[in-house]
N, C-alpha and C positions, 0 to 999 in steps of 0.2 A: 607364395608368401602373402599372409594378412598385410594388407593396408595402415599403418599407422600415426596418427598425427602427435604433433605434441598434445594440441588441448589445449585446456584451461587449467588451475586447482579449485579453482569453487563452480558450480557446486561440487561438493563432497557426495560421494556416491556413484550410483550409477544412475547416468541423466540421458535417456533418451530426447533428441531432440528433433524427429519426423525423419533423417537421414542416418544417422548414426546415434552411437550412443559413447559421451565423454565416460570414463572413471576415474576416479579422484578418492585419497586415502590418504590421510596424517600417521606419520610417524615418524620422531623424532629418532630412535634408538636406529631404523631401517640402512643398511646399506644397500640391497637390492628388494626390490617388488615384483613379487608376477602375480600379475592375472592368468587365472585359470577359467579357462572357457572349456564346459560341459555338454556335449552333443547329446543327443537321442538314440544316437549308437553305443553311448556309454562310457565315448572317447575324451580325453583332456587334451587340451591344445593351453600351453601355458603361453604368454608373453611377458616382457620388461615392459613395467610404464616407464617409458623414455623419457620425462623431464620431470623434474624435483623443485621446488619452488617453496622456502618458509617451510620445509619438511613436509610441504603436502606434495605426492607421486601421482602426474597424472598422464593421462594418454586421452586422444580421441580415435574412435576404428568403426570409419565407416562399415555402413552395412552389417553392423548387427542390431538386432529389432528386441522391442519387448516379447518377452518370454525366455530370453537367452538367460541359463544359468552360468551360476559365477559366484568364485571364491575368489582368494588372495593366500600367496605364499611368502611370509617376510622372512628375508636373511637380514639375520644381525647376530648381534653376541649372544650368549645363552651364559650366564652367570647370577644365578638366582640370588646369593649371596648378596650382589649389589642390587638388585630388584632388574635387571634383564633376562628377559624368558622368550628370546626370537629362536626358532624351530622350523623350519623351512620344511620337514616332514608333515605339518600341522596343519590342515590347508581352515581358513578363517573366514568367519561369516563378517560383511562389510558392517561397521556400526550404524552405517547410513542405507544398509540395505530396505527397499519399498517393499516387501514383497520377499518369503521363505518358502522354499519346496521342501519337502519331506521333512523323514523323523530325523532324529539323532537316535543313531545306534550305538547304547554303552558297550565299548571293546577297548581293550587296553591301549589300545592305538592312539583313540582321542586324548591321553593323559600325557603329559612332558616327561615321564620318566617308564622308568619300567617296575612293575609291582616286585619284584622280587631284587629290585636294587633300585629303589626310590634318588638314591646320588647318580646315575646314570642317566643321562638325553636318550630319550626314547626316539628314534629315527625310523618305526615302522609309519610307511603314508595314511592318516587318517581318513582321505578323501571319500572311501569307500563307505563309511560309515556316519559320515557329516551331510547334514543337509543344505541347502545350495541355496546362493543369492538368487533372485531374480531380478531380472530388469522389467520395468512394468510401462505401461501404456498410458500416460499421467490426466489424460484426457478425459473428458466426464460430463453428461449433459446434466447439469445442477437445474435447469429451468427457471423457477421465477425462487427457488431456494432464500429462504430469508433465516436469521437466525431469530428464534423467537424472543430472547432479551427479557424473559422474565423477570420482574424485578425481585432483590431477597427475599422481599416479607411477602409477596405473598409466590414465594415457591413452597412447594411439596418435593420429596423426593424421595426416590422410589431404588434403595441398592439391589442389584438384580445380579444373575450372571447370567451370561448366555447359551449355556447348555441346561444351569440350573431351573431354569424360568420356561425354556419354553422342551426339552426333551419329552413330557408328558403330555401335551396340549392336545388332545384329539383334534382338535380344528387347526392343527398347522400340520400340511404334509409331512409325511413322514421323512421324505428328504431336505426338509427343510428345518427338522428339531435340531437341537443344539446347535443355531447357528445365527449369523448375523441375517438370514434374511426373517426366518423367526421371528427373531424381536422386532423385524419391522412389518411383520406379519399385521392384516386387521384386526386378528382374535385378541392378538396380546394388546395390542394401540386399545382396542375397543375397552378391554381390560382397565387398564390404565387412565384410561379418560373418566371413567365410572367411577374412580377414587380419587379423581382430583389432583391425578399426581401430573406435575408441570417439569420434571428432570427426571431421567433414567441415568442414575448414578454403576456404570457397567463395571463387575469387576475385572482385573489385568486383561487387557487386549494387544497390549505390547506381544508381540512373539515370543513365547516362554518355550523351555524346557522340563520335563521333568527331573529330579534329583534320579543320580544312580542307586542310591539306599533304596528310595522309595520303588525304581523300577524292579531291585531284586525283592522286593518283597511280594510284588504281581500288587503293588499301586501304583501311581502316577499324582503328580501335582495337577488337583483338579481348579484349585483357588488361580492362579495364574501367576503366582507371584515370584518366580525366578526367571526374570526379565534378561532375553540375549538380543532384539533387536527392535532398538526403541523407535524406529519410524514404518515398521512392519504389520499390520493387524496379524494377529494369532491366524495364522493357516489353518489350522483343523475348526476349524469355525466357519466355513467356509462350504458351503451347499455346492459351488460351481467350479471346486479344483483351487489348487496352489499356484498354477504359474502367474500371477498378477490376476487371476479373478475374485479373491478374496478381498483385495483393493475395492474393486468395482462395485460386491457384495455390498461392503462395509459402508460405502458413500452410499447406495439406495437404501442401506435401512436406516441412515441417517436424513437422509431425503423425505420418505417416507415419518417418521419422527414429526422431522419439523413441522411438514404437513398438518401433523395433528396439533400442533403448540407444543411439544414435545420437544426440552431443552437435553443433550445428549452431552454425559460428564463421566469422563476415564478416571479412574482407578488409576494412578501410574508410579513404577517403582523406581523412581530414579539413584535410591541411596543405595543399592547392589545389583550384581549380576549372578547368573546363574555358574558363572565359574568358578565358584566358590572360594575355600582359602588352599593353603600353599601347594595341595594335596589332591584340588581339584581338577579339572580337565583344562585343553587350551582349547577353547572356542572360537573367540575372535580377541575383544581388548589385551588379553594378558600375552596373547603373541604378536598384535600390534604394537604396543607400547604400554608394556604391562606398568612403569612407574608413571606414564601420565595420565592414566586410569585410574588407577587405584591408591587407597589409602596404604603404606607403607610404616613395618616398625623401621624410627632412623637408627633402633642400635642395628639391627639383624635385619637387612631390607627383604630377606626370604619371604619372611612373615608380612602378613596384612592386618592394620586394623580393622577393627569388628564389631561396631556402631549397630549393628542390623541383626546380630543373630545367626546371620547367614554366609559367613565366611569370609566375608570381604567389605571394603564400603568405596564410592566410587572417588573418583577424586576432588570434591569441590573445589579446592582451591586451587585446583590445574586449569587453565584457562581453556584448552582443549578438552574437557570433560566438560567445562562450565556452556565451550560455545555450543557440543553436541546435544545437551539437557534442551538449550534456548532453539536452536533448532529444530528439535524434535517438536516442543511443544508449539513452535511457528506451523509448523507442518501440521499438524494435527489440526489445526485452527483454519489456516488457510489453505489446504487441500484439501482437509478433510472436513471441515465446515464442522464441529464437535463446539462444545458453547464452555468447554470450562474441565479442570483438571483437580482430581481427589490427591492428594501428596502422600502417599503411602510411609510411615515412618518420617515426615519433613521434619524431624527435627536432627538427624543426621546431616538434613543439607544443609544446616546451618553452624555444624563445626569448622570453622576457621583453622584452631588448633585440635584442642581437644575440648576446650567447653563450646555451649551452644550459644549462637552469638547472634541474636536479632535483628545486627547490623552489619550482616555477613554479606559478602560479595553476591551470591547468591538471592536473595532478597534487592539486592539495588537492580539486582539487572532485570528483575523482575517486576519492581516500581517505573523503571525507565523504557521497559519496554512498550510500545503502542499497542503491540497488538495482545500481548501476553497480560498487562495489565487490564483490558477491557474485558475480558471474559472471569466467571468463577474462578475463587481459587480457594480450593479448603484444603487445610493440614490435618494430617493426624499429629497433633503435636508432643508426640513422644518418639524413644525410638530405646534402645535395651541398653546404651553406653550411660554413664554417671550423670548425673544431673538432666537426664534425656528428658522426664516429666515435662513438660513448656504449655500444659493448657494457660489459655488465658495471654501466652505473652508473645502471640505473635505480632506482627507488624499489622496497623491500621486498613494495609487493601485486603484483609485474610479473613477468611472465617474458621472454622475450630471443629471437627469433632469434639463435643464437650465431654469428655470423658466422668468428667464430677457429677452433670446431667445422668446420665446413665449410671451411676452407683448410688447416687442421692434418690432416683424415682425410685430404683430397684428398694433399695435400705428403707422407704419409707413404706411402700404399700404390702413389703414380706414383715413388717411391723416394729420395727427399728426404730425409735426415737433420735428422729432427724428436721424435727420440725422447721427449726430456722433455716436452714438447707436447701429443703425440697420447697420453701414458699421463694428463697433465692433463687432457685433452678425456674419454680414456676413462672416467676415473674421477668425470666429474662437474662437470670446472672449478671446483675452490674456488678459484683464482686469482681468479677472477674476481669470484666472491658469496659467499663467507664471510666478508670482512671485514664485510660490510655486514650481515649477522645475516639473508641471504639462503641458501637450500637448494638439495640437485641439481636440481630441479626449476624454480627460476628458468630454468634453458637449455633449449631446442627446438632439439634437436638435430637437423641437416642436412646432409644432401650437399649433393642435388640441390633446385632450386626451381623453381615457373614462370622466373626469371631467371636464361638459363646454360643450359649443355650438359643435356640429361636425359640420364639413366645412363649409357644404350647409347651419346648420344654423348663423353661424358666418357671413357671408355676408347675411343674409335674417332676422335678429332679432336683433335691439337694446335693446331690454327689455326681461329677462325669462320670461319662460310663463309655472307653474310650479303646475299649478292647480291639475293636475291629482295627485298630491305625497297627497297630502292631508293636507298640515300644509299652506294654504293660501296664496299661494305663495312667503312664508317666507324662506323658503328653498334655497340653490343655490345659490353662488355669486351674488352681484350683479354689478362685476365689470369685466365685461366679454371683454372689448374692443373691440367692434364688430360695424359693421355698415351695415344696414339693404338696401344701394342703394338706398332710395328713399322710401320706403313702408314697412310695417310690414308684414311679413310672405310670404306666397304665393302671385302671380302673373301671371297674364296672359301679362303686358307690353312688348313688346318685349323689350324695349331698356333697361331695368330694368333689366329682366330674361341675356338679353347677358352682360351687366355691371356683374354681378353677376358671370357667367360664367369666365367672365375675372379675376374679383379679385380669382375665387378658383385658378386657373393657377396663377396668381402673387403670390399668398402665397405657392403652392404646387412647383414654380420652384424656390420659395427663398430659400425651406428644403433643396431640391436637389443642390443646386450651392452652399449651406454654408457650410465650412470647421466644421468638426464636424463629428458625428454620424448621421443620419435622421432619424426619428418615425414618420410610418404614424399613424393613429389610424384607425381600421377597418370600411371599410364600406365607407370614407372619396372619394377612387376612383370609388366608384358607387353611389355618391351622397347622401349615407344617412343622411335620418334627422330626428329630435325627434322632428318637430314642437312646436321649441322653450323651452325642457323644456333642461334647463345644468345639470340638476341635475337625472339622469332618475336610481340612483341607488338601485331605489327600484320598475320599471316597468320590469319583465320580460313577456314582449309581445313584437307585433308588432313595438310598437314605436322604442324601444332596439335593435331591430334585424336588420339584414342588409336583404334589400328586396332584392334579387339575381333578380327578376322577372326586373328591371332595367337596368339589363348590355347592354341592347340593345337603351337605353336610352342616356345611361351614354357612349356610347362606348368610344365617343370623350374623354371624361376627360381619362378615362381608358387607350386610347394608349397615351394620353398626359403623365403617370403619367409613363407607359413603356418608354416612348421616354427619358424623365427626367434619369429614373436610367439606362438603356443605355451610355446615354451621361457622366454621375458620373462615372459609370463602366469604359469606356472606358479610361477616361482620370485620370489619378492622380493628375492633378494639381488641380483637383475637391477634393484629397483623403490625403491632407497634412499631414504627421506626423507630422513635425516640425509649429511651428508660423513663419508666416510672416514676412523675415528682415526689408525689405526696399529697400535694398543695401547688398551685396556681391559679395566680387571678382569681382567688374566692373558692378554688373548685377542687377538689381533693378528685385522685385519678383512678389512688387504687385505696383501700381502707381493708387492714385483716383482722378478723372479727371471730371472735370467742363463738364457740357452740350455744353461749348463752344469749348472743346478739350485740354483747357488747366489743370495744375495739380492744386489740390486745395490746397487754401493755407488758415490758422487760418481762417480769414475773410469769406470766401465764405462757410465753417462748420457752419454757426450762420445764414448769410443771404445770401440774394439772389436765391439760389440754394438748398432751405432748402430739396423740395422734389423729386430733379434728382437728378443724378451723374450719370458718368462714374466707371469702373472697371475694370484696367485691369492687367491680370494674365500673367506671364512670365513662359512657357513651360519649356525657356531655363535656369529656375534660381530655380529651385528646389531642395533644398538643403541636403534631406537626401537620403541615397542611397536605392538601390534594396535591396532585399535580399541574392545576392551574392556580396555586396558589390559597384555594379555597376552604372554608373553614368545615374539617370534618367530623360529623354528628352520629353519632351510632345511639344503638341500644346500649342499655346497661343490664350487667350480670351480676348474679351471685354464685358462689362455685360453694357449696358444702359439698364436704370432703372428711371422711369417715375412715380414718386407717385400723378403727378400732377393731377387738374381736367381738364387740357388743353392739347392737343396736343403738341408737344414739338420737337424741330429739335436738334441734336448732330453732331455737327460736329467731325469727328472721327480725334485723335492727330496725330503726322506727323511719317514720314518714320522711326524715329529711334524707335518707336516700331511697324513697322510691313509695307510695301507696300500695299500688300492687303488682304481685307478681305471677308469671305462667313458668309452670314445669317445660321445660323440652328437654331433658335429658336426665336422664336416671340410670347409670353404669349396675341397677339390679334390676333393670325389668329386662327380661329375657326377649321381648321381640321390640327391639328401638325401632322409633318412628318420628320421621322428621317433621312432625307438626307438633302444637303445644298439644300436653296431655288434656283428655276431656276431664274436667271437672278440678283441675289440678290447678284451681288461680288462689293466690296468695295475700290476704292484706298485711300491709304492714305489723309488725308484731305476732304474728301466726308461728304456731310452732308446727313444724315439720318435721315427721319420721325419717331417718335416712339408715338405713340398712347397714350392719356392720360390714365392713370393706367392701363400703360401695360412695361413689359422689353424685351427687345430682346440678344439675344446669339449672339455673332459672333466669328467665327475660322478663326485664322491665322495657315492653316501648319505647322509642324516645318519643318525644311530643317537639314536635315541628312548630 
């Protein structure tokens, strides 16, 4: 007979502690618990965790070590009608498990009922086809590990996935693609330092599953976004095995990271799980305690609300889903040393009832928390339920996926008269976060994303092309704001392929020059493209992957895309804290200026000049200080900006902002170069060529 103590209830999970190992489990609905312990022989040895406490079941049993697998089998009532779904046939992955072994194999076993009598408790054991807790080894030699603390304004970041980024790389072993040691590989660091990028924004590493649809189709969910175990890094990503090496992995390519300056930010789906709605399998949550999980209808509590698209939503206003979210994200922080968290869909987390509520419980604990408040936190601030849209109105610690960024860049440079718009987007969006005693840096500024056209195909496809997902090309936006130059797809035209060229440089040096945050999405400076499909979150192949065998192709965009965060780096008046006055203390900061030289006024915002302007940036009128307090001085710019389909002459404005000026950047010269053009200096009042859909950079010195 196994040894068994009472334990503790906290921690939750499974807690090695150098002698044994505690397990701990909430559930309110439970009248018995067993842990299910998996040998190597293939054998299950179940036990009762012997003491309950505040409805968390826990045990301690000496003598078992990391690596031991382990499920849980809950008896309680099974009445789906009132939202109880305990199944003690069902065996459940811990919510607080460290560490996942194997696949999940789709068999009618893992579902709560049976296919051909949906009203019927399915009682065949799922164990044979579920994959298994691990208990893991929590120990880790971090060394002199610092977090690098970048400040907002002047991050970059860099949305990657970790098969997508690095599966191709000839310079990473071959057992080492698709995985977390990969990305912490020297090729891809060495990569990544070359463009300036200071955050690897990863997408889902949480432990996902694929959808059963998708596996009968012969794909799989490659994106990662059907989230089963939120304190677990994704196992198949994993170069040195499942049983807690993937742990181990995960901390040295974050080690490795920091090393380089390299700030490391999760993707995370907290607003659903991968066990979909009424219909879906039992996993783990919904045969724990499937109503303090999940969002319920109160007429019909069978049903789940569906905030997410994805069949279910999790339960914010349960305080046991609220404590597992705050948990998880403690964890990720402080074991796994990670600088900052992406909120996938966060505007779900913030439904109280049913509207979204920016003073939701959710939000406070997240203001209150020490260590959860100190690091990154960016929303996607929408989610598919009524009023979900919330750019612009989250809380003062948050920054924003700017979704209006990216449809205002997109609308104005495919030639869309959006002028007042995209000079808002340009300069920062105070539209959006100034009232709210928010800065430029609230915005994350984007084109492109993993969702949606990348780059090269956002200038080469007006229509998805989405065949391969397998639902008819029903799939995928279809309001992508893209313009394909003249032809669908590929081309051999020259003047098509160089038009093409040009607009990536107009959209890649409008991230770079907008006050903001910039997010490139990977692959975007080597030209990747999925031949038209925006929606590739269920192709892990070739289409998905970033073809490295290009960079010699691509080189030009590549130093184009260095030269850009160079030029951001170097200068602050690229890196604003503060919004844009106008006017202070005698010194105008930003002034926007007619093609003609002169300043624009109501009138010329509407017409005439719908798709040029001028911009220019005062070095000398930047308003918030150093970091010792001191007064800071840059260069000053002029940004002519040409959305036209015509060639277009600027006459540059007079002496009282600037005598003269040098080229350094020109979105139509085909080989960019980080020094001022030769022979390319400006006096005041000079008219300047600028190439139709194309911008030019020009510096004025400051004078010390």
């Amino acid at each position: 007979m196994r040894e068994v103590w009472p334990g503790e209830p906290y921690p939750l999970g499974g807690t090695w502690d150098g002698v044994g190992t505690s397990f701990s489990i909430f559930s309110e609905v439970a009248e018995r618990v067993e842990l299910c312990l998996f040998h190597d022989d293939g054998s299950e040895e179940r036990l009762d965790l012997p003491e309950v406490d505040g409805f968390v079941w826990h045990g301690y049993f000496p003598g078992i070590v990391p690596g031991q697998r382990y499920g849980y089998r809950v008896h309680g009532p099974y009445e789906p009608s009132r939202g109880k779904r305990c199944n003690p046939a069902k065996l459940l992955l811990d919510p607080y498990a460290k560490a996942i072994d194997g696949d999940l194999v789709w068999n009618e076993a893992v579902f709560p009922y049976y296919f051909t009598d949906p009203d019927k408790i399915n009682s065949v054991d799922s164990a044979p086809y579920m994959p298994k807790n691990v208990v893991i080894n929590p120990f880790f030699e971090w060394g002199n590990d610092r977090p690098p603390r970048t400040p907002y304004h002047q991050t970059v970041i860099y949305e990657a996935h970790v098969r997508g980024l690095t599966m191709r790389h000839p310079a990473v072993p071959a057992e080492q693609r698709g995985t977390y040691a990969g990305v912490g590989h020297p090729a891809i660091i060495d990569h990544l330092l070359s463009m300036g990028v200071t955050a690897v924004e990863l997408m889902p590493v949480h432990h996902f599953v694929p959808e059963h649809f998708l596996v009968a189709r012969g794909l799989t969910n490659y994106w990662g976004y059907n989230t089963m175990a939120y304190l677990a890094p994704h196992g198949a990503y994993s170069s040195a095995g499942t049983r807690g090496q993937q742990v181990l992995e995960f901390k040295a390519m974050v080690r490795a990271l920091h090393e380089a300056g390299i700030e490391v930010i999760l993707d995370v789906v907290y607003n659903h799980t991968a066990e979909g709605d009424h219909m879906g399998p039992t996993l783990g949550f919904r045969g724990i305690d499937n109503h303090a999980y999940y969002r319920l209808h109160d007429g019909d509590r069978r049903y789940y609300l569906d905030y997410t698209g994805c069949g279910n939503s999790l339960n914010v206003r349960s305080p046991h889903a609220l404590q597992l979210i705050m948990d998880s994200l403690r964890y990720w922080v402080l074991d796994m040393h990670v600088d900052g968290f992406r909120f996938d869909l966060a505007a779900a987390l913030a439904r109280e009832l049913h509207d979204v509520d920016r003073l939701s419980a959710f939000f406070d604990l997240i203001q209150q928390d020490p260590v959860i408040s100190q690091v990154k936190l960016i929303a996607e601030p929408w989610d598919v339920g009524p009023g979900g849209y919330q750019v612009g109105n989250f809380p003062p610690l948050w920054t924003e996926w700017n979704g209006k960024y990216r449809d205002a860049v997109r609308d104005f440079w495919r030639g869309h008269a959006v002028l007042p718009e995209f000079a808002s987007r340009l300069s920062g969006s105070s539209d959006l976060y100034a009232s709210s005693g928010r800065r430029p840096v609230a915005s994350i500024n984007f084109v492109t994303c993993h969702d949606g056209f990348t780059l090269t195909d956002l200038v080469s496809y007006d229509r998805k092309h989405n065949i391969d997902n397998g639902e008819d090309n029903r799939d995928g936006t279809d309001d992508n704001r893209s313009w394909n130059c003249g032809a669908e797809g590929p081309v051999e035209d020259p003047e098509i392929v160089r038009l093409r060229e040009r607009q990536r440089r107009n959209l890649l040096a409008t991230l770079f020059l907008s006050q903001g945050i910039p997010m490139l999405s990977h692959g975007d400076e080597l030209g990747r493209t999925q031949r038209g499909n925006n929606n590739g979150y269920c192709q892990d192949n070739e289409l998905t992957w970033i073809d490295w065998s290009r960079i010699g192709l691509e080189s030009g965009m590549l130093d184009f895309v260095r030269t850009l965060s160079r030029l951001r780096r170097r200068h602050p008046v690229f890196q604003r804290r503060r919004f844009f006055r106008g006017s202070t203390e005698g010194r105008r900061d930003l002034v926007w200026l007619t093609p003609a030289g002169t300043e624009m006024t109501a009138g010329d915002w509407q017409t005439g000049y719908a798709r040029a302007m001028g911009a220019y940036l005062n070095g000398s009128a930047i308003t918030e200080p150093g970091p010792r307090g001191e007064r800071i001085v840059d260069d000053s710019f002029l940004l002519l900006i040409n959305a036209h389909h015509e060639d277009m002459t600027f006459t540059l404005p007079g002496a009282e902002f600037g005598e003269s000026w040098i080229t350094v950047l020109d979105t139509s010269d085909e080989t960019p170069r980080d020094e001022p053009f030769p022979d390319e200096h400006w006096p005041a009042g000079a008219i300047v060529a600028v190439t139709s859909r194309s911008l030019q950079v020009l510096r004025q010195p400051r004078k010390d």
